[in-house]
N, C-alpha and C positions, 0 to 999 in steps of 0.2 A: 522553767519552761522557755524553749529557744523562741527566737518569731517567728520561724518556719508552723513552729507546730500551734501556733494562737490560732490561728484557722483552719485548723482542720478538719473538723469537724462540718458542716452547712451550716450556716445559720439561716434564721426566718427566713432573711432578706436575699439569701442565695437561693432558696428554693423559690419564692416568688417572682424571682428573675426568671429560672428557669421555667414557670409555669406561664409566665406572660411573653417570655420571647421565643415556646414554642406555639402558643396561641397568635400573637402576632405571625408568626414565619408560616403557619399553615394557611391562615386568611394572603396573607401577600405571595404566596403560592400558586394561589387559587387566581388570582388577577390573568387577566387579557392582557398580551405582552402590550398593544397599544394603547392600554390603562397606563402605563409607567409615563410615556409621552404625555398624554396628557395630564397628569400630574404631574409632570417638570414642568410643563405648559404652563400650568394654573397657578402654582409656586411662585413661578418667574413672573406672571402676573399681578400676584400678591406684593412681592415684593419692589416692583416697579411701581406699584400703588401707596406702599411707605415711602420710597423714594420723593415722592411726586408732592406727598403731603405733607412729609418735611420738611422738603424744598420749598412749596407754598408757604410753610407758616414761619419759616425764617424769613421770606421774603415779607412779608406781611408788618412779621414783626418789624424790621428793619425799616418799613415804611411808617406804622403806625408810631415808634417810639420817636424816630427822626435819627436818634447815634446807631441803634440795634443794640444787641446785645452784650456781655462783654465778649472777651476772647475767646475764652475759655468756652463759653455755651455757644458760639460761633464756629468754632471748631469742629465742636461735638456735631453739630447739625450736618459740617459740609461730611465728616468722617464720615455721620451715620448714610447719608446720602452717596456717597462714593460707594460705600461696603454693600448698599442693596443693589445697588447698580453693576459693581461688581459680580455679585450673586445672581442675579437677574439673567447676564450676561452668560456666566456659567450655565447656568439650568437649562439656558435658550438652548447652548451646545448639546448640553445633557439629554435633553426632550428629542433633537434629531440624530443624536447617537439609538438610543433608546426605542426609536420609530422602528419597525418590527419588518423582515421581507424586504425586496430588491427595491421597492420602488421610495427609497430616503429620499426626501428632497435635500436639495444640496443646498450649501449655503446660497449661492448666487440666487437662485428661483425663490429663496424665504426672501432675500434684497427686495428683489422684481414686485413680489408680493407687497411688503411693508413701503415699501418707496410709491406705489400707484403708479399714478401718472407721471408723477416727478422724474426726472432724470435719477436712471438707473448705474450708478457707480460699477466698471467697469470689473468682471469676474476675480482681477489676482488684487482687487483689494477686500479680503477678509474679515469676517468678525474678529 
C-alpha cells in the first residue's frame, strides 16, 4: 500500500469535520455583516485584557519578590504581552476593515475617539 492510498478512504474524523465545518459555515453565514466588527471588537478586547494582566502580575511579581523572576519566565511574560498586543492591534485593523457600508470610520476619527480630550496626534501618523 502506497501513502497516497492510506487515506483514502473518510475516516470518522473526516466526516466529523465535515459535519461540523458545514454547521459552523451555515450559522456564520447567517451573521449580520456588522456582527464580524464586532466580534474583531471584542476579541481585540479580550486580548488587550490578557495583556494588561500579564503585564500586572509580572509587575507585581517583580515587586513582591524584590529580584523578579528569572529570565527565562521574564521573557515569556514580556513575549506573551507583545504577541496580545500585537493581535489586539491586528483585530482593531480587522474590526474597521470588516465594518460593513460607506460610512468606515477611518483611522484618524477611531485616534480622536480613543485620545478624548487629549491631544489628538496628527492624521499621517498611523496605527
Amino acid at each position: 500500500m502506497s501513502d497516497h492510498e492510506f487515506y483514502a478512504d473518510p475516516t470518522v474524523f473526516d466526516l466529523w469535520q465535515d459535519r461540523t465545518g458545514g454547521w459552523f459555515s451555515v450559522r456564520v453565514a447567517r451573521l449580520r455583516p456588522y456582527l464580524w466588527s464586532v466580534a474583531f471588537s471584542a476579541l481585540a478586547v479580550l486580548l488587550l485584557g490578557i495583556a494588561l494582566s500579564v503585564l500586572g502580575f509580572s509587575v507585581y511579581q517583580r515587586v513582591q519578590s524584590g529580584a523578579g523572576p528569572g529570565w527565562n519566565q521574564s521573557l515569556a511574560q514580556w513575549l506573551t504581552v507583545l504577541m496580545a498586543l500585537l493581535a489586539c492591534h491586528g483585530l482593531l485593523e480587522q474590526s474597521l476593515t470588516a465594518w460593513p457600508g460607506a460610512s468606515v470610520p477611518s483611522a484618524h476619527s477611531v485616534t480622536e475617539v480613543a485620545c478624548g480630550p487629549w491631544a489628538v496626534p496628527p492624521p499621517w501618523i498611523g496605527w
